[in-house]
C-alpha positions as CSV (number, residue, x, y, z in Angstrom):
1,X,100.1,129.9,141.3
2,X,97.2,127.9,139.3
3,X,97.0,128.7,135.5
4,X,93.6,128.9,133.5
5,X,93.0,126.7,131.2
6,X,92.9,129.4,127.7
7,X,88.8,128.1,126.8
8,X,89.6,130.5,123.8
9,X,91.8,128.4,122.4
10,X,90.4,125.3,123.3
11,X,86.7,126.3,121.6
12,X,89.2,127.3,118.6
13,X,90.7,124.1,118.2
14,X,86.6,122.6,118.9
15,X,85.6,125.1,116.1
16,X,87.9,123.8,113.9
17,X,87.4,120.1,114.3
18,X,83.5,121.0,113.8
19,X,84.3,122.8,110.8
20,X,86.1,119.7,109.2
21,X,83.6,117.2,109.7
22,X,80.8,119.2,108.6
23,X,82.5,119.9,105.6
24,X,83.1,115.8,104.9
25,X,79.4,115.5,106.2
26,X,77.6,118.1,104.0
27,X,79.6,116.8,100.7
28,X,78.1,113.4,100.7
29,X,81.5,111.8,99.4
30,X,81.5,108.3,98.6
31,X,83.2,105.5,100.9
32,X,84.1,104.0,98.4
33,X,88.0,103.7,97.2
34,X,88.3,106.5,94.3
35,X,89.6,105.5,90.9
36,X,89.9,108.8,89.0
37,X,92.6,111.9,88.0
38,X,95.9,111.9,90.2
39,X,94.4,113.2,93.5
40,X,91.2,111.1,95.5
41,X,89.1,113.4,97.8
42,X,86.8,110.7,98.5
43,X,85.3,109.0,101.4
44,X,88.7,107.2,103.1
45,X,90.5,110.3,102.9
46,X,88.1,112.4,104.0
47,X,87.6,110.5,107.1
48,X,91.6,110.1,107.8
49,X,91.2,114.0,107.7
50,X,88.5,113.9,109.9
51,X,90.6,111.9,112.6
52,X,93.6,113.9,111.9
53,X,91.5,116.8,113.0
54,X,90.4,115.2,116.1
55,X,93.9,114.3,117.1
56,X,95.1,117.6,116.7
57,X,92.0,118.8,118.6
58,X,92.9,116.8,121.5
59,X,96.4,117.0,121.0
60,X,95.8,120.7,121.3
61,X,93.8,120.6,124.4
62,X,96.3,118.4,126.2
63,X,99.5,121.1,125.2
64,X,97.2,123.7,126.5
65,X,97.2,122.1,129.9
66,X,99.2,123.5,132.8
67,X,101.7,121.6,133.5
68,X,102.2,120.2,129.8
69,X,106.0,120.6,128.4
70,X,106.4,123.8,126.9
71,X,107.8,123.2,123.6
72,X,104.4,120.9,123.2
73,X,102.9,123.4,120.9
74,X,105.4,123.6,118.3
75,X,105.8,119.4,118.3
76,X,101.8,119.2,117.7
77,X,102.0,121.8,114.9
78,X,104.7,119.8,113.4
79,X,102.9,117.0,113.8
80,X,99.8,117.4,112.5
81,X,101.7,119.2,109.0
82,X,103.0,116.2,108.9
83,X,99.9,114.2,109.3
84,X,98.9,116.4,106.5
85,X,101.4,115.2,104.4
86,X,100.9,111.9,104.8
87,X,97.2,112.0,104.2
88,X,98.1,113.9,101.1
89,X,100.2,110.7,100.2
90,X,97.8,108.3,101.1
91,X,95.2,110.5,98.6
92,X,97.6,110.8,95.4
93,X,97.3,108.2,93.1
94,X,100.6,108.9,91.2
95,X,103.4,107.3,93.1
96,X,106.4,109.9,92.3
97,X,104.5,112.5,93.7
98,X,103.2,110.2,97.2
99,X,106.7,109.4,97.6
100,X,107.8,112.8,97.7
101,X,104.9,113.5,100.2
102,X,105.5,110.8,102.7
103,X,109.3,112.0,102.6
104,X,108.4,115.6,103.2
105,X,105.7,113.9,105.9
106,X,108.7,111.8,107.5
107,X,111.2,115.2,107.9
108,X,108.4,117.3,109.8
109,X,107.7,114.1,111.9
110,X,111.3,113.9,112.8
111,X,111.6,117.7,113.8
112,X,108.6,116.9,116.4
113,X,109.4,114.2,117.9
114,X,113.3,116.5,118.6
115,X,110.8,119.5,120.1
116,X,112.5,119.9,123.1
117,X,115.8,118.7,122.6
118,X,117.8,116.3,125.2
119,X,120.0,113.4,124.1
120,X,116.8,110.7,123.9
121,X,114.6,113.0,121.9
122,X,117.5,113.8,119.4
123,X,117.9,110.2,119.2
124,X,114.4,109.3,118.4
125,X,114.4,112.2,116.0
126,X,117.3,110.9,114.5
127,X,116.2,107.3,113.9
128,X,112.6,108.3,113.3
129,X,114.1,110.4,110.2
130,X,116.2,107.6,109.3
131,X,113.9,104.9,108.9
132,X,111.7,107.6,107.3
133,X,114.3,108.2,104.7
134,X,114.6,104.9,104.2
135,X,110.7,104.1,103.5
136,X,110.5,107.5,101.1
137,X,113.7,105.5,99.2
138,X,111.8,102.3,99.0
139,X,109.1,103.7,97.7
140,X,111.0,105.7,95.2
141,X,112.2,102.3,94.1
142,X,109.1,100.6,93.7
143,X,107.9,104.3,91.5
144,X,111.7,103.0,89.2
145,X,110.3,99.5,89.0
146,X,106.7,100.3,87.6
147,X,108.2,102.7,84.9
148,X,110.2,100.2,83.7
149,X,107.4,97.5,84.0
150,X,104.8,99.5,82.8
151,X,105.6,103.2,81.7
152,X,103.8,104.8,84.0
153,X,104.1,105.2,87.8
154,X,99.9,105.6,88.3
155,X,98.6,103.1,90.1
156,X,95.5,102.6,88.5
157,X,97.4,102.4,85.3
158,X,100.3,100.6,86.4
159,X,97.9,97.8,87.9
160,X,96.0,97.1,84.4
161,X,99.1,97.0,82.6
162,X,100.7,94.5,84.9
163,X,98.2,91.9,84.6
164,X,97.8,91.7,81.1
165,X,101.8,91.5,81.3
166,X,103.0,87.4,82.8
167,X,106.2,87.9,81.4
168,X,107.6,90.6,83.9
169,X,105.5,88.4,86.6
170,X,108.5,88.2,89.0
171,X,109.5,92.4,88.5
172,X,105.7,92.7,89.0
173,X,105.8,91.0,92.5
174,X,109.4,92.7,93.2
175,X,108.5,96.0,93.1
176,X,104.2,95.1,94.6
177,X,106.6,94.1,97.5
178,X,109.3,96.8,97.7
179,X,106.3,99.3,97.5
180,X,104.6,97.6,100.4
181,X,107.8,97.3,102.5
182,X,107.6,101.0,102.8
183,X,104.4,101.1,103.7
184,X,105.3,99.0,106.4
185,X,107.6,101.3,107.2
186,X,105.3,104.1,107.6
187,X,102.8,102.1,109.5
188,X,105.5,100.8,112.0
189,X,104.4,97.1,111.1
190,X,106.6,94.4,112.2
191,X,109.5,93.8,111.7
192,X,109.7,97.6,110.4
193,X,108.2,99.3,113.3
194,X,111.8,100.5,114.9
195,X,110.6,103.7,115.0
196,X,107.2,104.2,116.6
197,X,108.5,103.2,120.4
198,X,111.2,105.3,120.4
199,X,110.2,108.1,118.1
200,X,106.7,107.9,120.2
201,X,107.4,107.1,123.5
202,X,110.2,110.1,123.3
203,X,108.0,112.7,121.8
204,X,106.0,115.2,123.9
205,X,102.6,113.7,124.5
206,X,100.0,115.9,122.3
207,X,102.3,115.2,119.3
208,X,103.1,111.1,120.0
209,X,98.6,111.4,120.3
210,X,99.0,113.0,116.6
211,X,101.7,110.1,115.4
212,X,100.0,107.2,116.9
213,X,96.6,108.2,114.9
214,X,97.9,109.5,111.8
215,X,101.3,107.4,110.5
216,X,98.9,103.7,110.5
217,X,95.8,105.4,109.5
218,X,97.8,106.5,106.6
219,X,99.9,104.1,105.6
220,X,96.8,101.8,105.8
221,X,94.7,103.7,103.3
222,X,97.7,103.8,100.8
223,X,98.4,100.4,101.2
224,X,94.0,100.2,100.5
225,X,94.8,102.0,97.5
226,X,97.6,100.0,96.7
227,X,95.5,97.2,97.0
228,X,92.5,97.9,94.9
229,X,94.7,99.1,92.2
230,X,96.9,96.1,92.0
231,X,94.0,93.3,92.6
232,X,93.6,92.7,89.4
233,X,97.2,91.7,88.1
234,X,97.6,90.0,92.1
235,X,94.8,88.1,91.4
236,X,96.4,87.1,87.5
237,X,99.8,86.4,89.2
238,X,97.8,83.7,91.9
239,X,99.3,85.8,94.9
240,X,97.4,85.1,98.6
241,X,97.9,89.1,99.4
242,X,95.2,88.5,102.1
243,X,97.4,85.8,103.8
244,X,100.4,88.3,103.5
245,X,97.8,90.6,105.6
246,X,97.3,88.2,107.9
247,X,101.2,87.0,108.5
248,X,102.3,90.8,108.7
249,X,99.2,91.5,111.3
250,X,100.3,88.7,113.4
251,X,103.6,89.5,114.0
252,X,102.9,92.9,114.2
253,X,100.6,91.7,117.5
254,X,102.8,89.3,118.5
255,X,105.9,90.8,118.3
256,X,104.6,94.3,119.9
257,X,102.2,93.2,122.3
258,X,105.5,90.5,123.2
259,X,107.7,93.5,123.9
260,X,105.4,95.9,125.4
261,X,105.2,93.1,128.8
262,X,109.1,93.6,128.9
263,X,109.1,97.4,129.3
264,X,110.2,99.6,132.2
265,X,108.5,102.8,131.2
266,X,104.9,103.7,130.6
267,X,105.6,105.6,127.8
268,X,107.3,102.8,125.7
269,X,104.8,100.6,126.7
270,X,102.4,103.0,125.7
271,X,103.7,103.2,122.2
272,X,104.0,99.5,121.7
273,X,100.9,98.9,122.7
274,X,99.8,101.3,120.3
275,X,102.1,99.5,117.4
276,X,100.5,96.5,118.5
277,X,96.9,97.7,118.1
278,X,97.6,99.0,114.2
279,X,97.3,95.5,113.6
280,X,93.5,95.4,113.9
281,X,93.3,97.9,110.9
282,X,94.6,95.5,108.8
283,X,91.7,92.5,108.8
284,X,89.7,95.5,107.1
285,X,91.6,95.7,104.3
286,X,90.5,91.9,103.2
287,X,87.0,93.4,102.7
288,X,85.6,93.3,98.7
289,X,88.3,95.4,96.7
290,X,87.1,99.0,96.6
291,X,84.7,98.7,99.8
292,X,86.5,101.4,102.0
293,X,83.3,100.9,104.9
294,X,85.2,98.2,106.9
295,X,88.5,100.7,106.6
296,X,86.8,103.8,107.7
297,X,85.0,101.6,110.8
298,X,88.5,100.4,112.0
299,X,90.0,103.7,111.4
300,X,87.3,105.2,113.7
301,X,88.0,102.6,116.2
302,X,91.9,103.1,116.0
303,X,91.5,106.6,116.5
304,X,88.6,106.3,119.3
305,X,91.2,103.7,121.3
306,X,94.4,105.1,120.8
307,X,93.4,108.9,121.4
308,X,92.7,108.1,124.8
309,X,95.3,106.3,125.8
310,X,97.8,109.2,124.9
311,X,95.5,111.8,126.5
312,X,96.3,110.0,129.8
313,X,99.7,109.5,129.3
314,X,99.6,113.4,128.6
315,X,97.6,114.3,131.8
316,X,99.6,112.0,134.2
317,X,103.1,113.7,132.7
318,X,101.4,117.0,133.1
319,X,100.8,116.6,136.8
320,X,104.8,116.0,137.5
321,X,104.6,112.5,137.6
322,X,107.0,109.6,136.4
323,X,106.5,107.2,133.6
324,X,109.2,105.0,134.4
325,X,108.4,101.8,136.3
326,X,110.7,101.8,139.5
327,X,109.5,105.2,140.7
328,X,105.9,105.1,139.4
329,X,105.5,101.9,142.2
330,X,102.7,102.4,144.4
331,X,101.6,105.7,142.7
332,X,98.2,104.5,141.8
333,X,97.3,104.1,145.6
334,X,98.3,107.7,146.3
335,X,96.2,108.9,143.2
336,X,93.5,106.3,143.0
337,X,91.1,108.0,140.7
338,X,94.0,109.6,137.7
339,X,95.4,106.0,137.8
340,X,91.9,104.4,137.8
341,X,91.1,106.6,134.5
342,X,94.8,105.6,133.2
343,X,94.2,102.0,133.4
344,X,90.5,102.5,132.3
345,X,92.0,103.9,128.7
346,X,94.3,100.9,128.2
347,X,91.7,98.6,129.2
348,X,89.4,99.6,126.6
349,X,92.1,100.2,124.0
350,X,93.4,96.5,124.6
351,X,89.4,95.3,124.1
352,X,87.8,95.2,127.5
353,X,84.4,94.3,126.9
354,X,81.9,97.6,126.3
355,X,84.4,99.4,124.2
356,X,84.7,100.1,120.2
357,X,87.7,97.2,119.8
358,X,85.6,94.7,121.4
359,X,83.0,95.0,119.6
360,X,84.3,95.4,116.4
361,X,86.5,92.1,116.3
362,X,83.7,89.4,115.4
363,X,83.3,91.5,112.5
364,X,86.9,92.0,111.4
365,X,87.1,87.8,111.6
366,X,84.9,87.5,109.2
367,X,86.1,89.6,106.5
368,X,89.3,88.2,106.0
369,X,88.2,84.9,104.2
370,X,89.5,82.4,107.1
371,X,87.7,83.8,110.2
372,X,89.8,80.8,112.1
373,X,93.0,82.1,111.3
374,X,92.2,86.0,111.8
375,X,90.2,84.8,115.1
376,X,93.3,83.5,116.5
377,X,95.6,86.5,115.6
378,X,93.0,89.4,117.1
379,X,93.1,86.6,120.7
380,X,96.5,87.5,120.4
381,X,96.2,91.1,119.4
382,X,93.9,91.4,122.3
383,X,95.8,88.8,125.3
384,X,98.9,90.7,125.0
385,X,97.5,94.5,125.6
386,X,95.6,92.8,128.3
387,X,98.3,91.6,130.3
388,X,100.4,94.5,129.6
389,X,97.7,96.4,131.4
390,X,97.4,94.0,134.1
391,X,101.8,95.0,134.7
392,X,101.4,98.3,134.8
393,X,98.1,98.0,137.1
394,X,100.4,96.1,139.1
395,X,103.0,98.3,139.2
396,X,100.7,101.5,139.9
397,X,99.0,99.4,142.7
398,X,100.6,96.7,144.4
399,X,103.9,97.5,144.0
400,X,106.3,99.9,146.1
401,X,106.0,101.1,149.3
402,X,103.0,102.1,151.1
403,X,102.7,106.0,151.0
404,X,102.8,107.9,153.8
405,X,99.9,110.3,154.4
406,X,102.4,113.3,155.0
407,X,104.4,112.5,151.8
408,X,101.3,112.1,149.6
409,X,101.1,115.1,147.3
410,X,97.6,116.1,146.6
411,X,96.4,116.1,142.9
412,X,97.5,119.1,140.9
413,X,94.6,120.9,139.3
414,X,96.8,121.7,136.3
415,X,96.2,118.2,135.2
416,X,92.4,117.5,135.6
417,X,91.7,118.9,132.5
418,X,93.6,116.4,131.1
419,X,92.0,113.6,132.8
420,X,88.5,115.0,132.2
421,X,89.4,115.0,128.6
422,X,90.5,111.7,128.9
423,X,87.1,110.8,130.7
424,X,85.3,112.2,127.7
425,X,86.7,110.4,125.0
426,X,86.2,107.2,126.8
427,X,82.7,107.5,127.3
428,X,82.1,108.7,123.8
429,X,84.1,105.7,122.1
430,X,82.1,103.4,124.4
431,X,78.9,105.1,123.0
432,X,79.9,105.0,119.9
433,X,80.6,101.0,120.4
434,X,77.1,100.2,122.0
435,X,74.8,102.3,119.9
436,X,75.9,101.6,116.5
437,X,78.5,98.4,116.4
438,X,75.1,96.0,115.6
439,X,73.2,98.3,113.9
440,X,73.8,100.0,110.5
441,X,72.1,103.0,111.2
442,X,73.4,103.4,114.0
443,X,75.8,105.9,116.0
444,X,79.3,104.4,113.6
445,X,76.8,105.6,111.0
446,X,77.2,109.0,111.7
447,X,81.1,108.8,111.1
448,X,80.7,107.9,107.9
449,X,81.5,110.5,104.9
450,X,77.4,111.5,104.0
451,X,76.2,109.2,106.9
């Protein structure tokens, strides 16, 4: 018996989404990084709220599919409270109080990626927690560190008072470090990115869509933050933070995009590939200290790749189909047009020409101060998620025997909304990419905070 898809619920969750953005839209907010009181509403985090909302949207619209694992709905509520938390971390400016948030975030991230129980979720939940226990710690220790450098543990404050201070310069640097460690952490950036493939590729697909846009998205804006607040006394210490950006975005690419071609499931390679492609945010964090444009232009682009590429994932689970590689061969020639739509989303995700990524890299080359250097590591951010997508096309289409009309199982209707959502958001972020990549005023305009 077919189900209906609930359009209540799914105009609710539209409504909603609408609501936020009109709110950022109507407040003409500045883009620019924030520098005063404890708590920044200002153009960054407004926009990560923005994309939170249009996760959860989708997210929503995908566990409201037929076919879509029950216990769905609770993991997406989960997850977006704790995307909630972790924009609230990204938006404080004292670093007690973000460290409490991005703990709290980490515990409600765990608990959705167990929705549903079974040993490998429980694992993932139990790792996911771990390493998120273990970034809230770090950046306790960094909060320590500033008190005793500087007396205070605001950023803004602590950053002035460090680099009028050379004598603590190698505390200074300690604890700049320790604090971006667990940043790393929370933006699963090589080598700390343990958790996203297991934690994502384990947890039910509207929540992994709600993880895979919010944990980079807001670890990058604190470490933006961070940044601006510490660029003057990095700058008075003679410290090359933009070629740290660079080394940790490379082996982010390298090392995920490396593993992703080793994997026998779609769903890890999924979620490396979408480790691999929270390298590109980084580049945008070279920009002119303050300038939070290029961030909220890669964070659009982030969220308009990644979003679909779960959204698929989601609709191809939903239809009763395996992930994993040695009974997924030959499934793309019994359901040409899902697995055309599939490999479409990683295509443009990974930078096939026509879609937001590809477009945007020339740019993000040049803001980093040696176009050379970031030119090379976005070829490899790009060659890697290409070939990726060329196994699993392989797998889906050339692999496995030849299925037999009488076995072939016609296409569940339970999962076309999924792939028509799917459809959606893929023409939309290639919109977005031709209309306004080139042209200020253009459709990436309208994204902006008071665009």
């Amino acid at each position: 018996m077919s189900v209906r898809m609930p359009w209540d619920r799914a105009f609710a969750a539209l409504a909603l989404l609408a609501a936020v953005y009109g709110v950022v839209r109507l407040s003409e907010i500045s883009i620019h990084l924030g520098g005063g009181g404890d708590w920044v509403l200002d153009g960054p985090a407004a926009f990560y709220f923005v994309a939170l909302a249009a996760a959860t949207a989708w997210g929503a619209l995908l566990a409201w599919t037929p076919g879509t694992n029950p216990d769905s709905g609770r993991g997406l509520v989960l997850a977006g409270l704790a995307g909630l938390a972790w924009g609230g971390a990204a938006s404080v400016l004292d670093l007690s109080l973000s460290a409490m948030l991005w703990s709290a975030g980490w515990i409600l991230a765990a608990a959705s990626v167990g929705q549903g129980g079974g040993p490998e979720r429980l694992e993932a939940a139990v790792k996911t927690q771990g390493l998120g226990a273990a970034a809230g710690i770090t950046l306790l220790l960094a909060a320590a560190l500033l008190v005793g450098l500087a007396g205070t543990t605001h950023l803004l404050e602590a950053g002035s008072l460090l680099g009028a201070r050379s004598d603590s310069s190698v505390l200074a640097l300690s604890a700049v470090r320790i604090l971006l460690a667990g940043l790393a952490l929370a933006g699963a950036w090589a080598p700390f990115h343990y958790w996203a493939p297991d934690g994502l590729g384990s947890a039910t697909r509207p929540a992994a869509l709600v993880l895979a846009v919010a944990a980079p998205l807001a670890a990058s804006l604190a470490l933006a933050r961070t940044l601006y607040a510490f660029e003057p006394a990095l700058d008075a210490l003679a410290v090359n933070w933009r070629g740290g950006l660079l080394a940790v975005s490379f082996l982010t690419a390298a090392v995920a995009g490396s593993v992703a071609l080793v994997q026998r499931d779609a769903a890890r390679l999924t979620a490396y590939l979408t480790v691999a492609q929270s390298a590109e945010i980084l580049p945008s964090l070279c920009a002119r200290p303050g300038d939070a444009g290029p961030w909220i232009q890669a964070a659009a682009v982030h969220t308009l790749s990644v979003a679909p590429l779960w959204l698929a994932l989601g609709a191809w689970s939903a239809a009763g189909r395996p992930t994993d590689f040695t009974r997924l061969a030959g499934k793309g020639r019994a359901h040409p047009v899902t697995a055309a739509v599939w490999l479409a989303a990683l295509a443009l995700a990974a930078g096939f020409p026509g879609g937001p990524r590809f477009l945007w890299r020339p740019q993000l080359a040049a803001l980093g101060g040696d176009p050379m250097a970031w030119t090379l590591c976005l070829l490899v951010a790009g060659l890697l998620p290409w070939a990726a997508t060329a196994r699993l096309a392989r797998v889906l289409f050339l692999e496995g025997p030849e299925p037999e009309g009488a076995r072939v199982a016609p296409a569940r209707s339970t999962a076309a909304w999924g792939f028509a959502l799917c459809a959606l958001a893929l023409a939309w972020a290639a919109w977005l990419a031709w209309s306004g990549a080139h042209a200020p005023g253009g459709a990436w305009a309208g994204l902006l905070p008071g665009g």
